[in-house]
N, C-alpha and C positions, 0 to 999 in steps of 0.2 A: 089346594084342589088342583087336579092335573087339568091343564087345559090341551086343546088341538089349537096350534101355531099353523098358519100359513107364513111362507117366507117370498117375497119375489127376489127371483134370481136376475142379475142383467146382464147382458149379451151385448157385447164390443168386438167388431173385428170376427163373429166365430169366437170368441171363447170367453169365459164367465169374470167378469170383473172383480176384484179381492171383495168390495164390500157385497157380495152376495153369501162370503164366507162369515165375514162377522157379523150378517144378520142371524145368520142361521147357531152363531154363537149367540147372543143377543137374546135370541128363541128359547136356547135351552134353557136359562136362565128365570125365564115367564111360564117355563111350560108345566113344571112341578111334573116331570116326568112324563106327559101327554105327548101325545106325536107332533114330528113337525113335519109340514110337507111342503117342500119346494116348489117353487112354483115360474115356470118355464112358459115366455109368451115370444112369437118372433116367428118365421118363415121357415126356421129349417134349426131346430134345437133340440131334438129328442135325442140325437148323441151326446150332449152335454146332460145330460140328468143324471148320469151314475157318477159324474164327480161332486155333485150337490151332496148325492148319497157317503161321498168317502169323506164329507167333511163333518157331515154330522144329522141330515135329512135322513127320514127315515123312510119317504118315500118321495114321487116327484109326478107332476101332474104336469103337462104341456098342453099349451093352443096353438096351435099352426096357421096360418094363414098368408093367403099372397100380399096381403093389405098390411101384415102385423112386421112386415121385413124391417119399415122402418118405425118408430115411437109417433104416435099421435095420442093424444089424450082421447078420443072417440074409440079409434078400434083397440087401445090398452083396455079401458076403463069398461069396454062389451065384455074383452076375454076376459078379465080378470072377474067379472059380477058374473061371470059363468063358471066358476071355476068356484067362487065365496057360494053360490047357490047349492055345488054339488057338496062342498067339503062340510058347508055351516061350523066356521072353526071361531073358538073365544077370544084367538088373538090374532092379530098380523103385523108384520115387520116388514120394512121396506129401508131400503138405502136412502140415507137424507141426500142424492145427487138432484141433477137438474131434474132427470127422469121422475126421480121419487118425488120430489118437492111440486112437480105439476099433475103427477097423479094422486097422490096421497090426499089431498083436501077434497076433490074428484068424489073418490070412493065413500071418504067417512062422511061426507055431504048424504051423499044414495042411501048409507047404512044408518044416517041420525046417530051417529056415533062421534065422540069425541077423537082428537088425535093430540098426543105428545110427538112435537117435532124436536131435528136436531138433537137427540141424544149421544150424551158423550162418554157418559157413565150409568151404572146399573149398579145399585145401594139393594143388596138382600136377594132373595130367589122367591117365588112360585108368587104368592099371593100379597108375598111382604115387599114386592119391588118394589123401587124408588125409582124414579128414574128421572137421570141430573141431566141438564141444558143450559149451556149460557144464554145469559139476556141481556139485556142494555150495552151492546156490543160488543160485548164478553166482559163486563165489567165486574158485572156478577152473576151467579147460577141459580138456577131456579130449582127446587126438588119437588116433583111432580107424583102421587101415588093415583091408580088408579080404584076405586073402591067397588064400582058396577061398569057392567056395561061392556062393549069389544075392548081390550086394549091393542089400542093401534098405537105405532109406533116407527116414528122414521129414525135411523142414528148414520149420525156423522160418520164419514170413509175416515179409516186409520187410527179409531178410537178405543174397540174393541177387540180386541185379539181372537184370532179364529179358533178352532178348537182344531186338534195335529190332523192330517190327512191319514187316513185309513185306506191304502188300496185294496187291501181283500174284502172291505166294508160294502155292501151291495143291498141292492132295494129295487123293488120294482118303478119302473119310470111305464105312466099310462097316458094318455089324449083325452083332452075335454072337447068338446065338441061343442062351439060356439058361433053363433050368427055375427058376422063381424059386417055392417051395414048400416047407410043414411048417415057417412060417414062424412063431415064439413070439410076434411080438407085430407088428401092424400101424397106426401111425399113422394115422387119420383124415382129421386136422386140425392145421395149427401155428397158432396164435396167438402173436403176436406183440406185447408189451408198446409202444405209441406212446412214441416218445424223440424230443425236440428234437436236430436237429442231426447233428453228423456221426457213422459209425459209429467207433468208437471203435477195431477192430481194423485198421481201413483209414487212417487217418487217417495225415495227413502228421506234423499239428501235434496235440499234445496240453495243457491247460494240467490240475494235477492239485492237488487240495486235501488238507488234512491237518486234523489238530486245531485246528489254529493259523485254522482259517478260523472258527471255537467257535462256527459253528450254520447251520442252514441258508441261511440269509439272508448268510451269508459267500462261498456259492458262485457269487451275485449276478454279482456285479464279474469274477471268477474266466471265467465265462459269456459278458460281454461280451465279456474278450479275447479268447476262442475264436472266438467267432463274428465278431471281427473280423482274425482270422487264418485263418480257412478250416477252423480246426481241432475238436476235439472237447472232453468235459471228462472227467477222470477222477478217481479218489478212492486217498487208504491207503485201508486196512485200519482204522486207527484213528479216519477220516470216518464212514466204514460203521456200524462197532461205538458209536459216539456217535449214530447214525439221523442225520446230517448230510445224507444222502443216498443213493440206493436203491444197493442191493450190486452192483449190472449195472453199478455202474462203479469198483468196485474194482480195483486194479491191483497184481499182487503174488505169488506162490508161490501163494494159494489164489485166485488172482482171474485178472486177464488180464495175459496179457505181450504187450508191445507196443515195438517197434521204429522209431516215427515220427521224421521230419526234426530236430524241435524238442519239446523234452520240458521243461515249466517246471513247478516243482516251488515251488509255495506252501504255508507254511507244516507242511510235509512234514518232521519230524526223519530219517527214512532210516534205518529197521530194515530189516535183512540181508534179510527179509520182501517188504519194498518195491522193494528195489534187485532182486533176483530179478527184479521183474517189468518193469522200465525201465531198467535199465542199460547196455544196447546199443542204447540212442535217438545219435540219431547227433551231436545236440546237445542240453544239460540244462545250462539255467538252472535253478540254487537260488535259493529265498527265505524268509530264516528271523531269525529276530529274533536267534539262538543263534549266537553264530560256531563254535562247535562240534559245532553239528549232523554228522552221517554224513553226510547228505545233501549236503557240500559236498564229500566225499572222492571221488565221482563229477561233479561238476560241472564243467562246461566254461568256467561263469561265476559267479559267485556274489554274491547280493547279501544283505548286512546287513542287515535292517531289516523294517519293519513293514507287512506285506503290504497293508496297507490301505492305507498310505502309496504304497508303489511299483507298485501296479497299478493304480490310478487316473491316476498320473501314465505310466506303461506305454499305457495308454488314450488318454490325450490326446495323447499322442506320437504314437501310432500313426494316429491321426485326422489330425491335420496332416500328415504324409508321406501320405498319401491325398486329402488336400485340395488340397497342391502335384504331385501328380503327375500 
């Protein structure tokens, strides 16, 4: 049965963040052909709806407002129940981020509806979906079907492949007209902490340090190769808790999970903690002095030895293939 998909889009910096593209994949998937319509909340976003449209929306719905500039769970949770009043749609999909994960229980609260969080995979199309989530800290996956009722549905950034961009692809983008008020707390201003480098939840490539890097000045080397792979830097938990490096790049059950290309994991031992948070990188180089490290029970590749040793020479390698290329 064809259903109508609402999808929320989200808005960083002025421009659409990737997972607003794999929701809208995600969408097609549950829609059994029914429309999907984007859906655009924030201070100044009706330019951005005709690239919702190129990625696979077929239409796109905006709320404006001077209150909606920055995320509050009050003035979201108004536009968005203005927006579910006019569409009355069978499904909705939302980004499992910070944003989704304090709106989404919010909503399905208001609608007496069920929600599937954290989706990582999607088992079948229209009525026969599945829809896979780890649990017990990714230990193992739960498969979820939905039989009645909205299906609402948050999934994981970097899990789900978008569908190609279409630029000749177009669709009407309209304004919902919403009361945004008796609002408990209004954001300002965000500041924003200055970070070298790439964003860390975006990132293709991640390289990540642990104990084993035993100070700051360990994270040195670590940094290079990131930055000479495009990619970002990450940290355990147990980098963090040592002050090796600030907590904004901790990765892990209380930190960031993250999904990148290539996930190298220097002197990292691999508590249940950590793997939570990296374990569904699509490739994960280990490096650990321990051959028994956990850390190597997820690894796609795994190296013996002494990070200091093999990331420098990691380095110089990687300099020469860029010098003959």
């Amino acid at each position: 049965m064809s259903k109508k998909v609402i999808v929320l889009g989200e808005v960083r910096d002025g421009a659409l963040r990737n997972v607003s593209f794999e929701a809208i994949a995600a969408a097609k998937k549950i829609s059994g052909g029914g429309e999907i319509v984007g859906v655009l909340i924030g201070d100044s976003v009706q330019d951005l709806g005709q690239e919702l449209v190129q990625y696979g929306a077929d239409r796109v719905v905006t709320v404006e407002h001077p209150h909606l500039k920055h995320y509050t769970s009050d003035g979201f949770g108004q536009a968005f129940m203005a927006v579910h009043e006019q569409e009355e749609p069978e499904a909705i999909v939302f980004g499992h981020t910070a944003l989704g994960k304090d709106l989404s229980p919010k909503i399905a609260a208001k609608l007496q509806s069920g929600l599937v969080s954290d989706v990582t995979e999607i088992e079948g199309e229209d009525d026969d979906a599945v829809f896979i989530r780890p649990i017990y800290s990714g230990k193992a996956f739960e498969k979820v079907k939905i039989n009645e009722g909205t299906v609402f549905v948050t999934i994981r950034p970097n899990n789900i492949e978008p569908l190609a961009q279409d630029a000749d692809r177009s669709g009407d983008v309209s304004a919902v007209s919403a009361t945004i008020q008796n609002l408990r707390s209004v954001v300002k201003d965000v500041v924003t902490k200055a970070t070298d480098g790439v964003d860390m939840s975006e990132a293709k490539v991640i390289v990540a340090g642990g104990r084993g890097v035993k100070g700051p000045e360990g994270f040195e080397p670590l940094k290079e190769l990131a930055d000479l792979l495009g990619g970002a830097i990450g940290a355990s938990r147990g980098a963090c808790d040592a002050d090796y490096c600030d907590y904004s790049l901790q990765i892990g059950q209380t930190g960031k999970v993250v999904t990148p290309d290539l996930y190298i994991a220097a002197g990292i031992s691999g508590a249940i903690q950590h793997l939570a948070g990296m374990s569904n990188s699509k490739v994960i180089v280990a490096i650990n002095k321990d051959p028994e490290a956990n850390i190597f029970k997820v690894a796609d590749y795994g190296i013996v030895g002494d990070l200091f040793e093999v990331i420098p020479m990691m380095i110089e390698e990687i300099k020469q293939l860029k010098v003959n290329a």
